[in-house]
C-alpha positions in Angstrom: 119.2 39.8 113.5 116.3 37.9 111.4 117.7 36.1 108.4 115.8 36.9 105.3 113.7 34.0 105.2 112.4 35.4 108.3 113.7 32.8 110.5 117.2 33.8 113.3 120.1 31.2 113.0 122.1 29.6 109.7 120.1 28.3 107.1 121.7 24.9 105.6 122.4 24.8 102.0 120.8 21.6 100.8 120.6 20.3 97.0 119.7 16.4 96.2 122.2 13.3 96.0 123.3 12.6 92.8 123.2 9.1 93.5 119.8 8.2 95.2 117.9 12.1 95.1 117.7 11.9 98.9 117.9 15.5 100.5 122.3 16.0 101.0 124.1 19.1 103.0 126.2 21.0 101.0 129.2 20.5 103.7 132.2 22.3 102.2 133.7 24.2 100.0 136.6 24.8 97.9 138.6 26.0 95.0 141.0 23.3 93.4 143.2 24.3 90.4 142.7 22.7 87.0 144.1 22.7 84.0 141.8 25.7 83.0 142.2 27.2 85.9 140.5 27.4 89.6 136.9 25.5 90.1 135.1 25.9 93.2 134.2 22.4 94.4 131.4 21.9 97.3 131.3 18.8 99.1 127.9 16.9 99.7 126.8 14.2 102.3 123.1 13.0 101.4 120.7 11.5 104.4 121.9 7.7 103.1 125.4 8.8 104.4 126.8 8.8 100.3 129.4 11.7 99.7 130.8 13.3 96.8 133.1 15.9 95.8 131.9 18.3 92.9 131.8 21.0 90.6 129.9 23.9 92.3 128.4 24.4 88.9 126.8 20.9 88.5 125.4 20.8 92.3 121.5 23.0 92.2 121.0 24.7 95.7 117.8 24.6 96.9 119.2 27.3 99.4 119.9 29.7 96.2 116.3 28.4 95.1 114.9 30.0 97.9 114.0 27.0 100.0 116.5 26.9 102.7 116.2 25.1 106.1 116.4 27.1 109.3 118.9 25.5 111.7 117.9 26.4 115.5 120.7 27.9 117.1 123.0 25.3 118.9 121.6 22.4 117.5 124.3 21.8 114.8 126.7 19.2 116.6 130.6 20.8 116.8 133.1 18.8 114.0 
């Protein structure tokens, strides 16, 4: 079945580095408990190989933006 961006396959959810503004993968995420309760954290790994951990809330998706990246099926490399 056709994604809705017209494309077949997974569609990465991208957003921009905080540190440098390259292009970074949303890679995982997660809920983590706080003080004031749970926050969903996402995990992001820009092209310059810098990583961080963050509030879902202060990460913008350019998936959610409506400019996602197709993925060709089985060319994601198995983690």
């Amino acid at each position: 079945m056709d994604e809705p961006n017209g494309t077949s396959g997974p569609a990465l959810d991208t957003t921009t580095c905080p540190e440098c503004g390259a292009v970074a993968e949303v890679t995982d995420r997660a809920v983590l408990e706080s003080t004031a309760g749970p926050v969903e954290h996402v995990r992001v790994v820009c092209l310059d190989r810098h990583w961080f951990l963050l509030p879902a809330e202060s990460v913008t998706s350019a998936t959610a933006a409506g400019r996602s990246c197709p993925v060709p099926a089985g060319s994601r490399a198995k983690r």
